[in-house]
C-alpha angles and dihedrals in degrees: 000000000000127000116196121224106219098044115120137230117278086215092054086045085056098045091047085051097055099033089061099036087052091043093051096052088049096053095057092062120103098235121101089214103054087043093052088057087047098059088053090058094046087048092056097042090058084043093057091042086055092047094048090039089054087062145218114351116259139167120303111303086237118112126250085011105097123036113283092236092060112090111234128247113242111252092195111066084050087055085061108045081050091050083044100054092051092052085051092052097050092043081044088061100034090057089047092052087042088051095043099052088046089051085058110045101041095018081243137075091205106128103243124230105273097224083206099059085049099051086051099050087042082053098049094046091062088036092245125153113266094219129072130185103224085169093064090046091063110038102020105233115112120239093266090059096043083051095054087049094048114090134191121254103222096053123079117271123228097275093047086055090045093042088047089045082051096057113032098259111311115131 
């Protein structure tokens, strides 16, 4: 019998599996807090999958300094789950400001419902456009008309034109 040596454990298979299954649930409440601890166990899940998918252990990835005969650990599967845990940590401490803040503003960090998200998909379920003109309906000139009226602030207006042409150019 044969025993591969890259094949991982079926334990650590397992682990990544359910690390991933619970952080993605999490990560679908509307909780910052339960989605912030989603996204750690998401994070170690990735970090165990780095670390299986590096291989077996071996001797220091340096070289002469192990027997020739000793396979070499990868260096860089270790490299990633380091710059990982680093993004984690930042993201870690971006999603507890955010909660925080929430917590003391509403008393809360549940995500609130967005109206607007809920007007578009309403309007793309009966195939309506999702824009409306409230401007045309009051005061009964269309978007292109209203453009033609708008002017810039910076440029001179007509009777700065009038009063240069007046007097020869002078403002």
């Amino acid at each position: 019998m044969v025993i591969l040596e890259n094949t991982p454990s079926a334990v650590l298979v397992i682990a990544i599996g359910v690390l991933f299954a619970a952080g993605v649930y999490l990560m679908l409440e509307r909780s910052l807090t339960r989605v912030l601890l989603g996204f750690v166990l998401v994070s170690n899940g990735a970090n165990l999958t780095l670390l299986v998918a590096g291989g077996r252990s071996g001797s220091a990835p340096i070289v002469g300094s192990s027997p020739t005969d000793e396979p070499m650990s990868d260096p860089l599967a270790q490299a990633m789950i380091l710059t990982s845990i680093v993004i984690t940590l930042a993201l870690t401490a971006f999603v507890l400001a955010m909660a925080y803040r929430s917590w003391q503003l509403n008393g809360h960090d549940e995500v609130a419902d967005d109206v607007e998200d809920r007007r578009i998909a309403r309007l793309a379920a009966e195939n309506a456009p999702a824009f409306e003109d409230a401007d045309a309906t009051e005061t009964g000139e269309s978007l292109d008309e209203e453009a033609a009226e708008v002017h810039d602030d910076m440029a001179p207006s007509r009777d700065e034109l009038r009063h240069a042409d007046e007097t020869g150019g002078a403002r």
